[in-house]
C-alpha positions in Angstrom: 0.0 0.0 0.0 1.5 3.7 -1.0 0.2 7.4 -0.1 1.3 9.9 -2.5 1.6 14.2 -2.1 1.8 15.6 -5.1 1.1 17.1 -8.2 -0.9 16.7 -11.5 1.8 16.6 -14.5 -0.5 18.2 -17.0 -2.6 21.0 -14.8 0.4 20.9 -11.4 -2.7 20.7 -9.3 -1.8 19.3 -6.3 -3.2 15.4 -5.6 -2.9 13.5 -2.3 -4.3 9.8 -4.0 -3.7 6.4 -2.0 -3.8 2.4 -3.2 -1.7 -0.3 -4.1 1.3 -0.7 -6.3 0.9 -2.8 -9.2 3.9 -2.1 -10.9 7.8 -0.9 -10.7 9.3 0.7 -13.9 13.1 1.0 -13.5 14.6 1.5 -16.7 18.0 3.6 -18.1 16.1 7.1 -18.4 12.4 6.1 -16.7 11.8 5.4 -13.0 7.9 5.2 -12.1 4.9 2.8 -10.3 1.7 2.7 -11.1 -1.1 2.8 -8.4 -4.5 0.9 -8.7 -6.6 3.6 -6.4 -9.6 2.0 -4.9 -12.1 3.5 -7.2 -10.2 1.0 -9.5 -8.2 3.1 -12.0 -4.5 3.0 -12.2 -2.1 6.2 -12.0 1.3 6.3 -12.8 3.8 8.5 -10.4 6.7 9.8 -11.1 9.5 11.7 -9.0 10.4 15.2 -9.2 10.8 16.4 -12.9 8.1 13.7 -13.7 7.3 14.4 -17.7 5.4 11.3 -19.0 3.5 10.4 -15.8 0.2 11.3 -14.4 1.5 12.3 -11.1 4.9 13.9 -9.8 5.3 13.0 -6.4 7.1 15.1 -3.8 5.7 12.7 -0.7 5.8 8.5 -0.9 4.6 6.8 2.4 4.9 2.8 1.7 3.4 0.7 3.9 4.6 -3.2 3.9 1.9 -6.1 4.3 
């Protein structure tokens, strides 16, 4: 489970959005997750500078199970 502060890439309004992490991208240029939210859509998130993503995070809270 993951909480995420942040922003909207496209509009920079700020999001606080919470669920689970489906998936870990870790490539040469590209470092993101994607988040299945409990309405049941997925976001991506992104760090700071976060271009291609729907969120830019500036807060990650991960909780282990």
């Amino acid at each position: 489970k993951a909480y995420v502060k942040g922003f909207y890439v496209r509009s920079k309004e700020p999001i606080e959005v919470e669920g689970y992490v489906r998936r870990v991208n870790v490539s040469n240029f590209i470092r993101n997750f994607s988040l299945q939210l409990r309405e049941g859509n997925e976001v991506v998130i992104g760090g700071l500078g976060a271009s291609i993503e729907d969120i830019e995070a500036r807060y990650i809270e991960v909780e282990f199970t």
